[in-house]
C-alpha positions in Angstrom: 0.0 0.0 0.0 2.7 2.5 1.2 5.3 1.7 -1.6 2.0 2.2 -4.5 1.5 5.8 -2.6 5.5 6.1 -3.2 5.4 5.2 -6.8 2.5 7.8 -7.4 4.2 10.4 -5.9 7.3 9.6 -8.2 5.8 9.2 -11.3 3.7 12.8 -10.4 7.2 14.3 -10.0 8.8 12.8 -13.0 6.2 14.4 -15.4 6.2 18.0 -12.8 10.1 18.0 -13.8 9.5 17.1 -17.0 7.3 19.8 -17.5 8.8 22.4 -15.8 12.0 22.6 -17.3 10.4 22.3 -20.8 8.5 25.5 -19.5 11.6 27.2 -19.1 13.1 29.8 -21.4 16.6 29.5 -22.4 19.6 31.8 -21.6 19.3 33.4 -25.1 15.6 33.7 -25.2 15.8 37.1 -23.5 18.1 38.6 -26.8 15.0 38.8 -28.6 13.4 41.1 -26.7 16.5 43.5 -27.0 16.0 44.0 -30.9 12.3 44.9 -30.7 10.7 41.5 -30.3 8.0 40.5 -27.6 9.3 39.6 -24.8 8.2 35.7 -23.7 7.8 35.9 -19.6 5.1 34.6 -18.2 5.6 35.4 -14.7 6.7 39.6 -15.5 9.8 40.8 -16.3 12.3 38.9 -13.2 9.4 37.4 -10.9 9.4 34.6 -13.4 12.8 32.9 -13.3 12.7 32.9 -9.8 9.6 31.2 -9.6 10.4 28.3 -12.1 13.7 28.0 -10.3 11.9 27.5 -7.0 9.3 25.2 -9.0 12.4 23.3 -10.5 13.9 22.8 -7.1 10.6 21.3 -5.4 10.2 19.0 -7.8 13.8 17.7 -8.1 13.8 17.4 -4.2 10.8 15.2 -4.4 11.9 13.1 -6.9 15.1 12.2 -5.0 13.1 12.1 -1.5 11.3 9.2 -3.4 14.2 7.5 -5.4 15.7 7.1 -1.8 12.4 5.8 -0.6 12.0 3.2 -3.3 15.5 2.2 -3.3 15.0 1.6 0.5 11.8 -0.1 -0.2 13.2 -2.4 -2.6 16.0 -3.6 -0.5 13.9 -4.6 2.2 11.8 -6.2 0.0 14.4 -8.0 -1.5 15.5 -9.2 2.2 12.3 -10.7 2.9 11.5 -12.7 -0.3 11.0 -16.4 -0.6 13.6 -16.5 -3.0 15.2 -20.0 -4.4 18.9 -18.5 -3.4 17.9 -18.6 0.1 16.8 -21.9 0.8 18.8 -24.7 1.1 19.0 -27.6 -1.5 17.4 -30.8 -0.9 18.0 -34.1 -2.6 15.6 -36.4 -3.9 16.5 -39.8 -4.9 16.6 -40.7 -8.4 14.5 -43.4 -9.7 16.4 -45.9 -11.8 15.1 -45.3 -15.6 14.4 -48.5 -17.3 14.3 -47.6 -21.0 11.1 -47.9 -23.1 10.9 -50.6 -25.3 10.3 -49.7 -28.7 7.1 -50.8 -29.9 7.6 -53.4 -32.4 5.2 -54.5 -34.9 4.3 -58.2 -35.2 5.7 -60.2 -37.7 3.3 -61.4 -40.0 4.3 -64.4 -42.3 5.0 -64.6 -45.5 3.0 -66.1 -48.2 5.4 -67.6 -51.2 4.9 -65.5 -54.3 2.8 -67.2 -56.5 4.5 -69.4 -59.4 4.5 -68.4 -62.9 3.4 -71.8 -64.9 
């Protein structure tokens, strides 16, 4: 139950990231705006870049807080688990094979050929 709630939270801050930083402008994007093109902020003039950055940072923080926690989860997991490494051999006896005798057809006899007169 807990390590589902774990993977949700991971896979919502996978595609948070994701989008985020796609959000972002570039360093260059701003030289537009010097040579009489719009300017692209969303957030104002500075307010934005901040904000993303924040943004960026939550979501990177809560993407590692949940690797750790699914790393973790998967080690203990891994401790507890019936696996076949962790339980010891045990020998059965071997039965003696006899081999299968081939199934031969019955012979059936021979009639002579017939004589030419």
């Amino acid at each position: 139950m807990i390590n589902t709630i774990v993977i949700l939270f991971h896979v919502m801050a996978c595609l948070a990231l994701i989008v985020i930083v796609l959000l972002q402008s570039g360093k260059g994007a701003e030289m537009g705006a010097a040579f009489g093109g719009a300017s692209q902020t969303l957030f104002g003039g500075s307010g934005g870049s901040s904000f993303m950055s924040k943004l960026t940072t939550g979501a990177a923080v809560l993407f590692m807080i949940t690797c750790i926690l699914l790393s973790m989860g998967s080690r203990r997991g891994l401790r507890e688990s019936n696996s076949i490494m962790n339980t010891p051999a045990t020998r059965q006896q071997a039965k003696p094979s006899t081999p299968a005798q081939p199934q031969v057809p019955e012979a059936r006899p021979v009639s002579p050929a017939p004589s030419a007169k």
